[in-house]
C-alpha positions as CSV (number, residue, x, y, z in Angstrom):
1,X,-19.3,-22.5,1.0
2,X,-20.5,-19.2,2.3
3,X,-18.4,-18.5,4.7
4,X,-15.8,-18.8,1.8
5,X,-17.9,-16.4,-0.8
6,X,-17.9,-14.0,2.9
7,X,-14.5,-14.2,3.3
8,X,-13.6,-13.7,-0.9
9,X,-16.1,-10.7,-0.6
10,X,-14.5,-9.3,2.0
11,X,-11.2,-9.2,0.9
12,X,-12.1,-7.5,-2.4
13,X,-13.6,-5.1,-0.4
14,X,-10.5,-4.5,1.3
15,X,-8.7,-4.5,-1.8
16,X,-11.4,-1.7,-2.9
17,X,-10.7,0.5,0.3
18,X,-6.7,-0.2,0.1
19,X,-7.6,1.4,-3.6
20,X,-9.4,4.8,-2.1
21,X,-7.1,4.9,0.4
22,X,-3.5,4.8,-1.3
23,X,-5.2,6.8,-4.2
24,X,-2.7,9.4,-2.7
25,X,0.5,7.4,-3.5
26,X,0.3,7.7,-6.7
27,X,-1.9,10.8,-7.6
28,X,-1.3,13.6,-4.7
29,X,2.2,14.8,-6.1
30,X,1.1,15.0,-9.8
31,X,-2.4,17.1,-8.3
32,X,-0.4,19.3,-6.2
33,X,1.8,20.5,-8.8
34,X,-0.8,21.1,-11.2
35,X,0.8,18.3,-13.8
36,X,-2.9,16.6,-14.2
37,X,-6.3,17.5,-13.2
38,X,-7.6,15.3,-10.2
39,X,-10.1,13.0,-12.4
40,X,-7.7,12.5,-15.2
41,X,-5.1,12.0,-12.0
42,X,-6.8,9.0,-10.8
43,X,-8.3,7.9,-14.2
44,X,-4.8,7.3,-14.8
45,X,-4.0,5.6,-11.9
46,X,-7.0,3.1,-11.3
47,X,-5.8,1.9,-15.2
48,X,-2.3,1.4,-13.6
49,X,-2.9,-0.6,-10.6
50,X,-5.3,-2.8,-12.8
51,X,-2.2,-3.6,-15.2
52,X,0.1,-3.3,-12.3
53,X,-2.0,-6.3,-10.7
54,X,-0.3,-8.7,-13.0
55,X,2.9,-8.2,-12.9
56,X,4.3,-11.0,-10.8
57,X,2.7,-13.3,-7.8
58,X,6.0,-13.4,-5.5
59,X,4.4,-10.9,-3.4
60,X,0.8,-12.5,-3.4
61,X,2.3,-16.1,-1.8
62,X,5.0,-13.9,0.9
63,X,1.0,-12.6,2.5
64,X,-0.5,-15.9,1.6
65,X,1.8,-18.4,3.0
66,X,5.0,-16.0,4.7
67,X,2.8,-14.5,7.3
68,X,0.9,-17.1,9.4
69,X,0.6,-20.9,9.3
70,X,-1.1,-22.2,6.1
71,X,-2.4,-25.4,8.0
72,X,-3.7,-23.9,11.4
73,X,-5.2,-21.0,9.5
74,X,-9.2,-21.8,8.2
75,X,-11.7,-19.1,6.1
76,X,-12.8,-17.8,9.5
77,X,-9.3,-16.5,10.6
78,X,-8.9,-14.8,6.8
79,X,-13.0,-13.3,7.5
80,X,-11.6,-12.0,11.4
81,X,-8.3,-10.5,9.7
82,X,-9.8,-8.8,6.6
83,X,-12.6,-7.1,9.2
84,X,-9.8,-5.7,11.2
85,X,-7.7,-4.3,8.0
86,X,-10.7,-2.8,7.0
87,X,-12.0,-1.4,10.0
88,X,-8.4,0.2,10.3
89,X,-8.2,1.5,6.8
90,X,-11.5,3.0,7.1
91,X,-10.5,4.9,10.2
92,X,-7.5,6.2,9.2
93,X,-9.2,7.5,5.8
94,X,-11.8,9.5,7.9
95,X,-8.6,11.0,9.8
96,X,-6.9,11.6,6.8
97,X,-3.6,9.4,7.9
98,X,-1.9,8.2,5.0
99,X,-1.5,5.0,7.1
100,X,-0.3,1.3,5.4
101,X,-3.2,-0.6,4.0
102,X,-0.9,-3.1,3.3
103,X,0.4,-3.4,7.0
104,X,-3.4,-3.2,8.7
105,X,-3.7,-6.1,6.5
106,X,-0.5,-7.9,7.6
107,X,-1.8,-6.9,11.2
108,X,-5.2,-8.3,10.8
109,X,-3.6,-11.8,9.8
110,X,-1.2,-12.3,12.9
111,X,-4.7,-10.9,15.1
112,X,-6.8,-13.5,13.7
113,X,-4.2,-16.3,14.0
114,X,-2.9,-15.8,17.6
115,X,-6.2,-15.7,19.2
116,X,-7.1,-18.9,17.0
117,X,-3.6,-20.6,17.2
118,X,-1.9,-19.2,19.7
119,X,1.9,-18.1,18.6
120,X,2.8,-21.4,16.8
121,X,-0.3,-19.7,14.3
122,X,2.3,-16.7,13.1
123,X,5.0,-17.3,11.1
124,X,7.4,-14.8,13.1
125,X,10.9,-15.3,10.8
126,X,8.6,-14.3,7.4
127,X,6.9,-11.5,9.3
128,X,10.8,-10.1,10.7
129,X,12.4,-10.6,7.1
130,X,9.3,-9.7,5.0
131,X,7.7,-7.0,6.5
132,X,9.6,-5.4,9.4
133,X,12.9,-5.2,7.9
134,X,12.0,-4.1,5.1
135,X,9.4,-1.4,6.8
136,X,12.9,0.2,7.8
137,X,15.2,-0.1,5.3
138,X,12.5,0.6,2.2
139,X,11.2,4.9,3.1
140,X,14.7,5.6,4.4
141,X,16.2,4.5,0.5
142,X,13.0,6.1,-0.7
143,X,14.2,8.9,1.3
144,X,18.0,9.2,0.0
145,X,16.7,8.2,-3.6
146,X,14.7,11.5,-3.8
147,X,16.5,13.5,-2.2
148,X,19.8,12.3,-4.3
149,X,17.4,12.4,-7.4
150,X,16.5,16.0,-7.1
151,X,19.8,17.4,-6.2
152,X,21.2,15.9,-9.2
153,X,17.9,17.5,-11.5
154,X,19.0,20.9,-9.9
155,X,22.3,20.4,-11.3
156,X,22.2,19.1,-14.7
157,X,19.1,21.4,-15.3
158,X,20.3,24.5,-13.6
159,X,20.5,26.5,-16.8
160,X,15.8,26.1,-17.0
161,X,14.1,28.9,-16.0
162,X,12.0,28.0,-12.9
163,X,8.8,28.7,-15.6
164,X,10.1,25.8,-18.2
165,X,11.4,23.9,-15.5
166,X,8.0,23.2,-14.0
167,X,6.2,23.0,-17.0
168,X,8.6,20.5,-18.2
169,X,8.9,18.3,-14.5
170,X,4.9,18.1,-15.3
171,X,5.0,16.5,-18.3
172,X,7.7,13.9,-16.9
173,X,5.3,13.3,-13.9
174,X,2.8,11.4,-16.5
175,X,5.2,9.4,-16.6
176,X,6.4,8.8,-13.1
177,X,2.4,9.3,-11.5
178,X,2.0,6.2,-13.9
179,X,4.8,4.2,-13.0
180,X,4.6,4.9,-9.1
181,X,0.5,3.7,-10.0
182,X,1.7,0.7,-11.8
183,X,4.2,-0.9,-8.6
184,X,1.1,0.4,-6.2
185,X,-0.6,-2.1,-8.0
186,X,1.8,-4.8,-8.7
187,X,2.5,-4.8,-5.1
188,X,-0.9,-3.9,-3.3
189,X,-3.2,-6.0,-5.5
190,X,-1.6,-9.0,-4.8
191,X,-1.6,-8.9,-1.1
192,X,-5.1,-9.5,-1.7
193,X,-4.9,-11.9,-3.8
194,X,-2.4,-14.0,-1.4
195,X,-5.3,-13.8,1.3
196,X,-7.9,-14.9,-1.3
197,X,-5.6,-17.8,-2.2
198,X,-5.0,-18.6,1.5
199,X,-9.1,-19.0,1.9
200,X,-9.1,-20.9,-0.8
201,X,-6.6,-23.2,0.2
202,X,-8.1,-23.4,3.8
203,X,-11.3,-24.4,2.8
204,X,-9.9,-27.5,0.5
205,X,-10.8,-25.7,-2.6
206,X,-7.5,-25.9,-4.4
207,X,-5.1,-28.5,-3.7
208,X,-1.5,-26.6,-3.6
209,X,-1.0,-23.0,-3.0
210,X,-1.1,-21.0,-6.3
211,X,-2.8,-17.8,-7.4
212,X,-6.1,-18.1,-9.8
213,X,-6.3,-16.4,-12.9
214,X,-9.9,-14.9,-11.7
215,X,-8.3,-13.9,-8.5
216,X,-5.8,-11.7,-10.2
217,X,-8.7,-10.1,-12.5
218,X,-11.1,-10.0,-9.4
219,X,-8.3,-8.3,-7.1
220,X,-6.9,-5.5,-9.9
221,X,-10.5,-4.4,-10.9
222,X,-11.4,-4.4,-7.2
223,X,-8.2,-2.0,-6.9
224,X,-8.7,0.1,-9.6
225,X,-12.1,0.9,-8.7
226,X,-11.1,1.7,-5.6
227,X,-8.8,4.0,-6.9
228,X,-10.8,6.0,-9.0
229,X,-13.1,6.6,-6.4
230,X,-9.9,8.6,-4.9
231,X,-8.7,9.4,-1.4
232,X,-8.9,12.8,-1.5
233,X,-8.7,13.4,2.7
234,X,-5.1,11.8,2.2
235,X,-4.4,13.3,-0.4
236,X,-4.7,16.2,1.2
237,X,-2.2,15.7,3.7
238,X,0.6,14.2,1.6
239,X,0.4,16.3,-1.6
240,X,0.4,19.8,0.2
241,X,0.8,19.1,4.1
242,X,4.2,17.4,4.4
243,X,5.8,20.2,2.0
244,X,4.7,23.3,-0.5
245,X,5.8,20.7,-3.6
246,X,6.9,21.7,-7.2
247,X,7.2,20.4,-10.4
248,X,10.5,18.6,-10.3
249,X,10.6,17.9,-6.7
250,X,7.3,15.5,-7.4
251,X,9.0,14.2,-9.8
252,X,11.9,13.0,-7.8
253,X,9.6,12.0,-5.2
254,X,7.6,9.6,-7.7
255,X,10.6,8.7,-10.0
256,X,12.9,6.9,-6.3
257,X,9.2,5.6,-4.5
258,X,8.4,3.7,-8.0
259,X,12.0,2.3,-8.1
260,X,12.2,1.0,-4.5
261,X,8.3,-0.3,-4.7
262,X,9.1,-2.0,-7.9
263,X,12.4,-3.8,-6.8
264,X,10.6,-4.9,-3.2
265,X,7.9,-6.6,-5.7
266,X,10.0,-8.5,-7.3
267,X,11.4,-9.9,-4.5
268,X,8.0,-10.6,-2.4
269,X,8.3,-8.2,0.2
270,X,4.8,-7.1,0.6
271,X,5.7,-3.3,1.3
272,X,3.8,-0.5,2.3
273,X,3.8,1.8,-0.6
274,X,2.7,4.6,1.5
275,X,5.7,4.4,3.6
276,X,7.8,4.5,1.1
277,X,6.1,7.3,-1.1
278,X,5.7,9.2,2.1
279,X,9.8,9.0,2.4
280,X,10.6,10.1,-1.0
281,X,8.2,12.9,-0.5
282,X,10.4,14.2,2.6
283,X,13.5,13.2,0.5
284,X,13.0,15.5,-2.1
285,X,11.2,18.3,0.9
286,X,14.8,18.2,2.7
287,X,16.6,19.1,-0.5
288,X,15.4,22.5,-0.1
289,X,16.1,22.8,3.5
290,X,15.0,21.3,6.5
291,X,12.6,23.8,7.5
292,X,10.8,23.2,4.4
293,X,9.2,19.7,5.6
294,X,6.6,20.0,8.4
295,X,8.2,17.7,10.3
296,X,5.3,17.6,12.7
297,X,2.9,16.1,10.0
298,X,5.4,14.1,8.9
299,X,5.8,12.5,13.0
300,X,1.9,12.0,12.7
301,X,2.1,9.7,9.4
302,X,5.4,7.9,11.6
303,X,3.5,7.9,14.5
304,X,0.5,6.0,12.1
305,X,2.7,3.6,10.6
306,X,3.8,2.4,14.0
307,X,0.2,2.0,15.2
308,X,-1.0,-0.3,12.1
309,X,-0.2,-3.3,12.7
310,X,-0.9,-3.9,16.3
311,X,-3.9,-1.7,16.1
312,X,-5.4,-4.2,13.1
313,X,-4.4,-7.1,15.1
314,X,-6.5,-5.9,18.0
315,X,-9.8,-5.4,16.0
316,X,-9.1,-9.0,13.9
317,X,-8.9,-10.4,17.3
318,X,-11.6,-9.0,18.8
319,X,-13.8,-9.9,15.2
320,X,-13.0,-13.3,15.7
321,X,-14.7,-14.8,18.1
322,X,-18.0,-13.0,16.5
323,X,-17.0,-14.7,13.4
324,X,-16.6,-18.1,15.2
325,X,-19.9,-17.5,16.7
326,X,-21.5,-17.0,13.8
327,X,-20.2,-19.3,11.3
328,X,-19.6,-21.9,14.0
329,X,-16.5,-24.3,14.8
């Protein structure tokens, strides 16, 4: 039984630091172009990812049953995974990569259950349709959604002044730094949530995979707190670093990432939402011109997204055989 309060505590502390750390998905654009104040910024958020963590569980069973095997996998190879997403998201925070929490998670998971299990412990077919191909496919449409998105707001709205324009695109940011806040939380929360459930399971303490009504509240507060406490080093790098961002083109940028985030939920892909907010962000940067997106920040963040998930499996792997020490078995 402790090792399986450990392991719960653990992941809501991941949840809490996947919270601090995508606080930049959904916040930096509307800071950056002045459309809300930072606190009220990620007031506003932390509420959304806390309603957002209801929205569906499809995602929450993909992580909990899609990524490794359900009946090789015991509370000590959740612990060993959730120690190496954490260690990763921590890092990357203190570097100020807007790196995938969702994907040092994934990372810690296959880790933990190779060095337990061997390869028979991942679930390779859920992990290639899941997470890899949709890793791809998901910042490139976030990509052409924006950039699509904003040429179209250039045309219909030509006739603005560049003045009512941006105070306008501000006001329609409340609305799209909610939504994009809302599918961060639909889709992040329940990745936690899935591991929580997988403990669970593992340990015998429910009989059939399903998601707990008190694991949905624990992982959306655990979230939302996370994300009030804001990410401001990321932040930082994707509000102002990729690109010199206005009014409409943060709008753009929220309005295509919130759409693609919000369709991959539904379906369970268990998506990194700072990949794809990072895309729409150089979507709607290129609409200017090409020049206009430092494309060298942008090939650190690529470079980061590459490095997640073998670099999380390393540390799980290397955490569990301390965690086997410790708790035995």
């Amino acid at each position: 039984m402790t090792l399986l309060v450990i392991t719960i505590a653990a992941a809501l502390a991941f949840d809490f630091t996947n919270g601090f750390h995508d606080t930049a998905n959904a916040v930096a654009t509307s800071i950056s172009t002045r459309a809300l104040s930072p606190r009220l910024a990620v007031l506003i958020a932390a509420i959304a990812n806390l309603a957002g963590a209801f929205a569906t569980t499809a995602v929450a069973k993909t992580v909990g049953k899609g990524i490794i095997d359900t009946g090789l996998a015991n509370p000590k190879t959740v612990l060993a995974a959730v120690i190496g997403a954490i260690t990763w998201n921590l890092l990357t925070w203190w570097l100020g990569l807007p790196s995938s929490s969702s994907h040092a998670l994934i990372g810690g998971l296959v880790g933990a259950a190779l060095v337990q299990s061997g390869e028979k412990g991942v679930e390779w077919h859920g992990i290639t349709h899941k997470v890899l191909i949709p890793a791809l496919w998901a910042p490139t449409i976030a990509f052409a959604g924006a950039f699509l998105l904003l040429l179209a707001i250039y045309w219909l709205f030509r006739w603005m002044t560049p003045g009512l324009a941006n105070r306008s695109f501000r006001l329609g940011q409340l609305v799209t730094g909610t939504w994009v806040a809302f599918t961060h939380g639909a889709n992040d929360a329940q990745k936690t949530m899935g591991v929580i459930a997988l403990a669970l399971y593992a340990n015998g303490s429910i009989d059939t995979f399903y998601i707990p009504t008190w694991v949905k509240i624990a992982a959306g507060l655990a979230i939302g707190l996370g994300t009030y406490t804001g990410g401001w080093r990321i932040m930082r790098t994707l509000g102002q670093r990729v690109f010199q961002m206005d009014a409409p083109a943060g709008f753009a940028a929220q309005a295509a990432s919130g759409a693609v985030i919000y369709a991959s939920t539904r379906y369970g892909y268990p998506l990194s939402t700072t990949h794809v907010v990072s895309g729409a962000v150089m979507g709607s940067g290129a609409t200017k011109r090409l020049s206009a997106v430092r494309w060298g920040v942008a090939g650190n963040i690529v470079f980061a997204w590459i490095l997640t998930i073998p670099a999380a499996a390393i540390v799980a792997a290397g955490m569990w055989f301390p965690v086997k020490w410790i708790f035995g078995g």
